[in-house]
C-alpha positions as CSV (number, residue, x, y, z in Angstrom):
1,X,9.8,15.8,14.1
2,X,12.7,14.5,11.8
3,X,12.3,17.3,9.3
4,X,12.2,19.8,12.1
5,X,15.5,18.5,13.5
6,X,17.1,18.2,10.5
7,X,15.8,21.9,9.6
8,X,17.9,22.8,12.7
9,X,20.9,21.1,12.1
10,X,20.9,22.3,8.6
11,X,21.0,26.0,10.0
12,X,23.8,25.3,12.4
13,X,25.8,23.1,10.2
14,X,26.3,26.0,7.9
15,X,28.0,28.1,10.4
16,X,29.8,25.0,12.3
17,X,31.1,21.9,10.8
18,X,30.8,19.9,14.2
19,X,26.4,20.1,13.9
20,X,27.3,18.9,10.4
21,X,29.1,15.5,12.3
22,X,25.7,15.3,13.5
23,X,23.8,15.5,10.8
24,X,25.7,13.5,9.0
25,X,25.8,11.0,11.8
26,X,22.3,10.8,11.6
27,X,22.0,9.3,8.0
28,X,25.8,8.0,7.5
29,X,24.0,4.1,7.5
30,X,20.9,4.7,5.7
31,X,23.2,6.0,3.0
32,X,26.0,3.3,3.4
33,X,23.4,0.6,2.8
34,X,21.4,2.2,0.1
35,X,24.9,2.8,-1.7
36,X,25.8,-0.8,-0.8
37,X,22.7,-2.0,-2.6
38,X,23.5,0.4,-5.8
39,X,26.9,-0.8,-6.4
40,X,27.0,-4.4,-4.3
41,X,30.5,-3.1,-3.4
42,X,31.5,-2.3,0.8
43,X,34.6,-0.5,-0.7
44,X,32.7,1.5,-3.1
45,X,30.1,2.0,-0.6
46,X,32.2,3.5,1.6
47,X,33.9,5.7,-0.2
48,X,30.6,6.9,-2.6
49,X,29.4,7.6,0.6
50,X,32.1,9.9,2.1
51,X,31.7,11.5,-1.7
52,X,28.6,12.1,-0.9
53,X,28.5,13.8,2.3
54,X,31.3,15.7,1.2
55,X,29.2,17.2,-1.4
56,X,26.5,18.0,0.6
57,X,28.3,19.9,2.8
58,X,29.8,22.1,0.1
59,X,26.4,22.3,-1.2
60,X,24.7,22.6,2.5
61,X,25.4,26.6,2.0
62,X,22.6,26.8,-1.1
63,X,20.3,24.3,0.5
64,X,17.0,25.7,1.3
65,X,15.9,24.6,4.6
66,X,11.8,24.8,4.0
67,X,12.9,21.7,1.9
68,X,13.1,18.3,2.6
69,X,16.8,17.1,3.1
70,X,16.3,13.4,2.8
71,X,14.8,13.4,-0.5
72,X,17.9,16.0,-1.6
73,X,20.1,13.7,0.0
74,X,19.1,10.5,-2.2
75,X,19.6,13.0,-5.1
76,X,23.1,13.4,-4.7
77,X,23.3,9.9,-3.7
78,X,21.7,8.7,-6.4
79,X,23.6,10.9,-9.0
80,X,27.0,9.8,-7.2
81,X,25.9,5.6,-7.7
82,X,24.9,5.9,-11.2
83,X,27.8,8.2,-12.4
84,X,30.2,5.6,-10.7
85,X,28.3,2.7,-12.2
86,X,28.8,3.8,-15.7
87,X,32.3,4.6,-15.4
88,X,32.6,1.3,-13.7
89,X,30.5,-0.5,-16.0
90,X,30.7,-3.7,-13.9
91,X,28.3,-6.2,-13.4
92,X,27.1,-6.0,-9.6
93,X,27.2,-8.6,-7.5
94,X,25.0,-8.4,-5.0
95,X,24.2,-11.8,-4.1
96,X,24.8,-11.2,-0.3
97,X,23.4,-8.0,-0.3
98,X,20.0,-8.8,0.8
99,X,21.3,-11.8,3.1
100,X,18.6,-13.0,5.5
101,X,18.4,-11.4,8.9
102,X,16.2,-12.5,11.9
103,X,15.6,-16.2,12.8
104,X,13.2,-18.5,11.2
105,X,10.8,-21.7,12.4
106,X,12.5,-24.1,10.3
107,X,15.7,-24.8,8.2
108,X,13.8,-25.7,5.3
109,X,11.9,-22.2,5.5
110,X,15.0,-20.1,6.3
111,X,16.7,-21.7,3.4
112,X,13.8,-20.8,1.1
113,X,13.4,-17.1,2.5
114,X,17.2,-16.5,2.0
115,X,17.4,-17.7,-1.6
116,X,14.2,-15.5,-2.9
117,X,16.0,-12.7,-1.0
118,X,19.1,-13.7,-3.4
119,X,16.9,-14.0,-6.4
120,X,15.8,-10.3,-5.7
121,X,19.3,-8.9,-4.8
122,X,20.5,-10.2,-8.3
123,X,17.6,-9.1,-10.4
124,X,17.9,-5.8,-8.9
125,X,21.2,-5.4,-9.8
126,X,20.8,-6.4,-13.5
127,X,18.3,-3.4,-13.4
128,X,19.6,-0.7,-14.9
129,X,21.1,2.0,-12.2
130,X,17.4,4.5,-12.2
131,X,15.2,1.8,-11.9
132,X,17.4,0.4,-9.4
133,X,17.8,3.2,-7.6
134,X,13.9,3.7,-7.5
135,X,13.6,0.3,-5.8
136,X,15.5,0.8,-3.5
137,X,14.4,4.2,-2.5
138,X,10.8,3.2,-2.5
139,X,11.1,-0.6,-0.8
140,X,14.3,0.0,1.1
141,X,14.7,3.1,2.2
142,X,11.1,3.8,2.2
143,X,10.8,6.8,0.9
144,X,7.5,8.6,-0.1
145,X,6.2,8.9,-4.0
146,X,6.5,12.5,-3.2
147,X,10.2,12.3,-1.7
148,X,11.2,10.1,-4.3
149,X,9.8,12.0,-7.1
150,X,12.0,15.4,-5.2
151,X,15.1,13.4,-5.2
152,X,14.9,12.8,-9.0
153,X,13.5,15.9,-10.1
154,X,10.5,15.0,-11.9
155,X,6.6,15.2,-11.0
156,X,4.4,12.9,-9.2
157,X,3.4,10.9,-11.8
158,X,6.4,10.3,-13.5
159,X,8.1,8.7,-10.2
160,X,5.0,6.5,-9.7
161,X,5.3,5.3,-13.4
162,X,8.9,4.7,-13.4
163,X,8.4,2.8,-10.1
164,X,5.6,0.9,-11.5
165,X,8.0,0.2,-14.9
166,X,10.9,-0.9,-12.3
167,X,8.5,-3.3,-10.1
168,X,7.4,-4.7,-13.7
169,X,10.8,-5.1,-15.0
170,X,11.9,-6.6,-11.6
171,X,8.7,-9.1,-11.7
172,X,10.0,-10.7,-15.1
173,X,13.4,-11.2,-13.4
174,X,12.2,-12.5,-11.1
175,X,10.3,-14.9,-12.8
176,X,12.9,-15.7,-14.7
177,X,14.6,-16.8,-12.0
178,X,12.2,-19.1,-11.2
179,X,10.7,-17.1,-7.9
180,X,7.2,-18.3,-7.2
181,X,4.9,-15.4,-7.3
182,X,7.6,-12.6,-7.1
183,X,3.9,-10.4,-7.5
184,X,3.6,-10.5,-3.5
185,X,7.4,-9.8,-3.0
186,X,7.2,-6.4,-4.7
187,X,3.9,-5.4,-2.6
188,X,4.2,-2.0,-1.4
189,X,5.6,-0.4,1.4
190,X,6.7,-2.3,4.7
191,X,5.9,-5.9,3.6
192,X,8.6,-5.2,0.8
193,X,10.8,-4.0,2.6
194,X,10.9,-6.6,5.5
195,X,11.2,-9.0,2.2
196,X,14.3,-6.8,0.8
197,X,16.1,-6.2,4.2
């Protein structure tokens, strides 16, 4: 249902720029926040992400529709992030990033959730930018292996072993960190991303 939509939109927004708003509408959030969680930057967020949809609309003309556009979208995304980073060369802060949302039985147990969910927002961003952005595709943006593996251009398999080297590499930070069992907080799928969000 979402691909066909977007397939539509796709079509129109190539002949009108207003169906483009729309489309554009449709993911402007999910792309603000997985930019925010790249660079740990609002400001850069922001504008990386009007970069981004810019470029997708000039590209929107060689776009083939029987594709997927979210995966292509992360593409650009992702390409945008990581040439940003390394001219920026900063180190991310992204302590609040993963703030804890939702309300909790006890203080003691909101306090606890809330600084794992720090621990992880700062070992993700010491990650460097594509095994960063493969975490955050996968356990934030919950993207398929197979739409994760379009978005960076490789096969199957290589996507699944650079997300299993990224969980890996975000384990021992975590430990590092002191995390108790970070092997449950990088569980697949929804249970990560509830951790993450």
């Amino acid at each position: 249902m979402q691909q066909q939509l977007d397939e539509i939109l796709i079509e129109e927004a190539k002949q009108d720029p207003e169906a483009f708003g729309v489309l554009a509408q449709r993911y402007q959030d999910r792309l603000f926040n997985f930019l925010y969680r790249m660079t740990g930057n609002r400001h850069d967020a922001e504008d990386l992400a009007q970069e981004v949809l810019i470029r997708v609309y000039r590209a929107l003309p060689r776009f083939r529709t029987e594709a997927p556009f979210r995966p292509w979208l992360y593409k650009i995304a992702t390409n945008v992030a990581i040439n940003h980073l390394k001219a920026k060369r900063a180190t991310v802060p992204i302590d609040d990033v993963f703030a804890a949302s939702g309300s909790f039985n006890s203080p003691e147990l909101s306090a606890e959730i809330h600084e794992t969910q720090r621990a992880i927002g700062r070992a993700i961003s010491e990650m460097p930018e594509n095994y960063r952005a493969v975490i955050l595709m996968r356990h934030i943006e919950e993207l398929s292996y197979e739409e994760i593996a379009q978005a960076l251009e490789v096969p199957l398999g290589t996507a699944k072993v650079r997300l299993h080297r990224a969980r890996l590499m975000l384990q021992e930070k975590l430990v590092a960190q002191g995390v108790k069992d970070p092997s449950h907080e990088l569980s697949d799928r929804s249970e990560t991303a509830s951790t993450l969000s």
